[in-house]
Structures are given as structure tokens and as C-alpha cells.
Backbone bond lengths (Angstrom), bond angles and torsions (degrees), N, CA, C in turn:
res aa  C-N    CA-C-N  psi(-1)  N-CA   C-N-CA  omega(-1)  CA-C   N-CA-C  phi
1 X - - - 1.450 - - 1.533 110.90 -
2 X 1.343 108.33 -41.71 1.585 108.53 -178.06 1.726 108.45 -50.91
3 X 1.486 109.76 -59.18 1.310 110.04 -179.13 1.419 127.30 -58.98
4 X 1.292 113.78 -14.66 1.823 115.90 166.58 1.183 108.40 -97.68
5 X 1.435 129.31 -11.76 1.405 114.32 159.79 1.555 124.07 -79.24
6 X 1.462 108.46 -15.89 1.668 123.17 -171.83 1.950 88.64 -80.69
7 X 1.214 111.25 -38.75 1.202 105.34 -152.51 1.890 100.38 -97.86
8 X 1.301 130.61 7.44 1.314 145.63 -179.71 1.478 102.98 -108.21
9 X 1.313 125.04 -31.69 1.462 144.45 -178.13 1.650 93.20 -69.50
10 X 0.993 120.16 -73.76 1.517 134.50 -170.91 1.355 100.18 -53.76
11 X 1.070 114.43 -86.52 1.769 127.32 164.74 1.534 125.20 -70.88
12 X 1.713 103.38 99.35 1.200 94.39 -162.65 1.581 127.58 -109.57
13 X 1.368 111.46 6.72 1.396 129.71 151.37 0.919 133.98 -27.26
14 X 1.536 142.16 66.64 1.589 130.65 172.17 1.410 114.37 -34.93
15 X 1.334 109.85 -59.93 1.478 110.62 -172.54 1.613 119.08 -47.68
16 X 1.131 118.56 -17.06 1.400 142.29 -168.65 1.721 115.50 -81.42
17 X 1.430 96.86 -49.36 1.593 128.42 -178.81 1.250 95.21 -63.37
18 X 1.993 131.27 -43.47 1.408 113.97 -167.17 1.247 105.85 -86.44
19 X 1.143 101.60 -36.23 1.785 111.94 -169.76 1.503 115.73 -58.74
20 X 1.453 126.95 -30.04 1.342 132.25 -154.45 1.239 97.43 -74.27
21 X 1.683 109.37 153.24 1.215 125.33 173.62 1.167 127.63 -113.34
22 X 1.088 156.83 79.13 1.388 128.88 176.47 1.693 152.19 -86.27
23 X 0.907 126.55 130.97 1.768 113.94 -130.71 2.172 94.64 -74.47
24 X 1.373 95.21 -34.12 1.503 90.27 165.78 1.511 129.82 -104.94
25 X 1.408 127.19 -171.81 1.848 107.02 170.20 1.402 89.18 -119.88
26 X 1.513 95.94 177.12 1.586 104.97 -168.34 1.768 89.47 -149.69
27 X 1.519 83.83 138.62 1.987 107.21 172.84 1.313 112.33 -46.51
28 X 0.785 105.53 -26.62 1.907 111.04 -165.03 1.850 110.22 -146.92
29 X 1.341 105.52 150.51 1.979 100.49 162.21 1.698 109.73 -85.33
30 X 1.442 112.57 -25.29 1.541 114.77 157.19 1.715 120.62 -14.97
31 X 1.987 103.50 -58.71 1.313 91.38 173.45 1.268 124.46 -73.31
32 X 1.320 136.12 11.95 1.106 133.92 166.03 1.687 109.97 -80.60
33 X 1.505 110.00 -12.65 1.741 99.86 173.35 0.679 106.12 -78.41
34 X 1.486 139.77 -51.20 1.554 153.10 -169.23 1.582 112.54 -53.18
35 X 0.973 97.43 147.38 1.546 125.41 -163.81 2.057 112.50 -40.68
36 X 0.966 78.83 -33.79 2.118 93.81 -167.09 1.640 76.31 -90.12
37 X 1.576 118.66 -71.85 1.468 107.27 -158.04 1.540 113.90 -63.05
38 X 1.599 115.66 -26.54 1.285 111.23 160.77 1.790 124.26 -41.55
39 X 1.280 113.22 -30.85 1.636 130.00 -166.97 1.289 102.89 -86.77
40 X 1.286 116.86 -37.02 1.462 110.60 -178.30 1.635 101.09 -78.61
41 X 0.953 122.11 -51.96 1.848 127.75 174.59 1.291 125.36 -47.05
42 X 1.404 108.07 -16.87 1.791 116.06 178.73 1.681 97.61 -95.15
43 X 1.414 106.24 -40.32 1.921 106.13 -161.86 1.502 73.28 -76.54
44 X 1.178 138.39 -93.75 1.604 121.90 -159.36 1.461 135.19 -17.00
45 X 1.426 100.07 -29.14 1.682 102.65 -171.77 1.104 99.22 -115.88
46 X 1.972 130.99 -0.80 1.711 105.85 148.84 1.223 116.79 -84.02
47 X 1.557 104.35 -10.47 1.685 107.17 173.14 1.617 108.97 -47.72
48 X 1.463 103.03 -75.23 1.600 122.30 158.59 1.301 116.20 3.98
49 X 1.173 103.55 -79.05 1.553 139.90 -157.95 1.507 110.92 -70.10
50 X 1.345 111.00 -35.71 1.692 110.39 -173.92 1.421 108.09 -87.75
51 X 1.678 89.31 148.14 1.374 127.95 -163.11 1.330 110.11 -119.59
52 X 1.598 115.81 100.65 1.592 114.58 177.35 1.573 122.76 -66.58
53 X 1.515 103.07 106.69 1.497 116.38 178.20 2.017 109.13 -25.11
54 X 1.334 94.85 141.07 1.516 89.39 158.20 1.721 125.27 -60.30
55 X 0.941 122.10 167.26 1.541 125.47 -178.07 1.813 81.95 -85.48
56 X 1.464 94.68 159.44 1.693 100.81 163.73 1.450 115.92 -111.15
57 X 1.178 108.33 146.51 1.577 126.88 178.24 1.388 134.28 -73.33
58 X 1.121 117.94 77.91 1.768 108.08 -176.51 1.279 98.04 -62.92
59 X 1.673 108.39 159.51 1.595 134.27 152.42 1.319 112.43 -114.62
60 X 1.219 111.43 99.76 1.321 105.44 173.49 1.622 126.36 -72.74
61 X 0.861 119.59 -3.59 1.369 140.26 -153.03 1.782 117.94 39.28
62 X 1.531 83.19 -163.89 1.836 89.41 -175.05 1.310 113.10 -53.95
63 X 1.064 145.58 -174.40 1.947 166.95 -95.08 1.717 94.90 169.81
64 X 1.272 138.58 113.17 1.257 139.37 142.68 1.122 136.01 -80.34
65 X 1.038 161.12 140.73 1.523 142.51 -163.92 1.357 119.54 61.81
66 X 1.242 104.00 169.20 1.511 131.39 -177.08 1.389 110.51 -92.50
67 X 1.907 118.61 126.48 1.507 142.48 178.11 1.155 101.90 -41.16
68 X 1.679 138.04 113.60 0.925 135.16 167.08 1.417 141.46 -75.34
69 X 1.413 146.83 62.69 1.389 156.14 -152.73 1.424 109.12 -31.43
70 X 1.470 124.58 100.41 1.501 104.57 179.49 1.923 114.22 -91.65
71 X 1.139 131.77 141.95 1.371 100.21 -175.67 1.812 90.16 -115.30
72 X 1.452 79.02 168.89 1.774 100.06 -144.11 2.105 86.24 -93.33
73 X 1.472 110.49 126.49 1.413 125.01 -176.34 1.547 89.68 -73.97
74 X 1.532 112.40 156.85 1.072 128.54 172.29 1.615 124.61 -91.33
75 X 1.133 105.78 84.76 1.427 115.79 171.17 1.816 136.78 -12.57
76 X 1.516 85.59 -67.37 1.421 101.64 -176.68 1.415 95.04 -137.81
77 X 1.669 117.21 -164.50 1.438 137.13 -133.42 1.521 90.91 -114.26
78 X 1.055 120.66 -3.41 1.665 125.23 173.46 1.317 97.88 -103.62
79 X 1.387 143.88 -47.06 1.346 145.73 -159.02 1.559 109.66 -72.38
80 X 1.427 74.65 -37.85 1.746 92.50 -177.23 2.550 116.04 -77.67
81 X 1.201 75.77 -14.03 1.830 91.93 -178.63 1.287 79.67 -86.29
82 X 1.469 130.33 -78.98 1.396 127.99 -143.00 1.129 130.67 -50.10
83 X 1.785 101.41 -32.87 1.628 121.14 -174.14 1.592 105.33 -74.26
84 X 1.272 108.82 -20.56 1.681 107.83 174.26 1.313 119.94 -55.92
């Protein structure tokens, strides 16, 4: 009990506690104090925790001038028949 209260104290997310996964099991929550299981318990709960930035918004502003029509050069010996 001591060690899930040390480790609920620190990390204080319920929602976090149900949700978590861990890809192996472990004998004890002990290894979660320890140094390696400490590492896996921090990357999990910024996993958790992160929040994908908004995208940012350009303004390009207004359009000046008039759409310019480009016409397309004739490549080859068909491009060049067709456009006739």
C-alpha cells in the first residue's frame, strides 16, 4: 500500500491509473520506484498527458491582379498535332 500511495501522490491522475497499459507485468508496483520502472512510468504519463498543438493559420491576404492563363508548350509530336 505504501508504494501505490507514494506512486498516486507523485502521479496524480486517476484517469491515468485506469487507462495505463503496460506491454509486460511485473512481480511487484515496487518496480515502478526503481529507476528503469521509474522510466517506463514517466514516458507513459507524458504519453497520457500530451496535447497535439493546433495547426497554425496563415493569412495570406487578398489576390492583386488578374489570373494569368498559361498555355501549355507542346512537348512531343502528338501535342503538337492536337493543338492544331
Amino acid at each position: 500500500m505504501k508504494a501505490l500511495n507514494d506512486l498516486l501522490a507523485e502521479f496524480k491522475s486517476t484517469d491515468f491509473w485506469q487507462k495505463v497499459n503496460f506491454e509486460e507485468t511485473f512481480n511487484s508496483l515496487l518496480f515502478l520506484k526503481s529507476a528503469a520502472g521509474r522510466q517506463i512510468l514517466i514516458k507513459k504519463y507524458n504519453e497520457f498527458n500530451y496535447k497535439i498543438p493546433e495547426p497554425k493559420k496563415y493569412c495570406i491576404g487578398k489576390t492583386v491582379g488578374e489570373n494569368r492563363i498559361y498555355h501549355k508548350k507542346p512537348k512531343t509530336i502528338r501535342d503538337f498535332l492536337e493543338d492544331e
